[in-house]
C-alpha positions in Angstrom: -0.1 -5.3 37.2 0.2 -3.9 33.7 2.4 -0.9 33.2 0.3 0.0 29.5 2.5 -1.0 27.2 1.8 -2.1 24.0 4.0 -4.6 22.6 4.2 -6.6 18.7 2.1 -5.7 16.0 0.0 -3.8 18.0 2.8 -1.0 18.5 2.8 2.6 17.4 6.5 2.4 15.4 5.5 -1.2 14.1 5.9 -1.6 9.9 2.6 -2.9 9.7 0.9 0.2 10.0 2.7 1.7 7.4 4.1 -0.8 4.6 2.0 -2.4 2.0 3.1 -4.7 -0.7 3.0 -4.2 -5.0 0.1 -6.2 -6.6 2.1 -7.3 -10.0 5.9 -7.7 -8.7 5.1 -8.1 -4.3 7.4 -5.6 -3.2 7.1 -4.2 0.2 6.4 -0.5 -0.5 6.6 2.0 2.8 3.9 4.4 2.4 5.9 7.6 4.1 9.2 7.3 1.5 8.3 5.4 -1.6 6.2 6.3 -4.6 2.7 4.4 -4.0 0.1 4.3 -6.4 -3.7 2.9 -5.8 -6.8 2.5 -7.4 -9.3 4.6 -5.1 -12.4 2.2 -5.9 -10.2 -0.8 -5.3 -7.7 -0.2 -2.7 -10.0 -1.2 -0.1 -11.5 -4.2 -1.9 -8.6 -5.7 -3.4 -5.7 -4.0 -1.3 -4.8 -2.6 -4.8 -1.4 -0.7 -4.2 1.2 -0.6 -6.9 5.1 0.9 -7.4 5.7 3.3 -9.4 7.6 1.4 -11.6 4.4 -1.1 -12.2 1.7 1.6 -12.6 3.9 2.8 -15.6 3.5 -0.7 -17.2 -0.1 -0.3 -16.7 0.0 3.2 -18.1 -1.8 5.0 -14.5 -5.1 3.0 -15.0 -6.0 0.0 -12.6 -6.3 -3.7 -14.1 -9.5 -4.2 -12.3 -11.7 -1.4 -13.4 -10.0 0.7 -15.5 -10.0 4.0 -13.1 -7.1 6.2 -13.3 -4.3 5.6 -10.4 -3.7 8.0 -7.6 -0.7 8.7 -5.3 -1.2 8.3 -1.6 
């Protein structure tokens, strides 16, 4: 009999649902405390998130398109 638990990824608290990882330098950014920045044409095609220390080397404007960066 199952009680309704939901266990592993699938979990409320689990990271998954709220970390995402730097396109230049691939560090893990958590959406709720860091500084994110993503391209809002690309963020869904690419996964296009960057750290703030990486959108300032590419001056607030995404690599792919040229589009100014946003903070989520």
């Amino acid at each position: 009999m199952s009680l309704g638990s939901i266990y592993g990824a699938n979990a409320m608290g689990h990271y998954g649902w709220i970390t995402v990882r730097c396109r230049l330098c691939g560090k893990w950014l958590n959406i709720t405390k860091d500084e994110v920045y993503a391209c809002p044409k690309d963020k869904d095609r690419y996964r296009a998130y960057y750290c703030a220390a990486c959108a300032r080397t590419l001056h607030y404007k995404c690599p792919y398109c040229e589009s100014e960066l946003e903070v989520l």
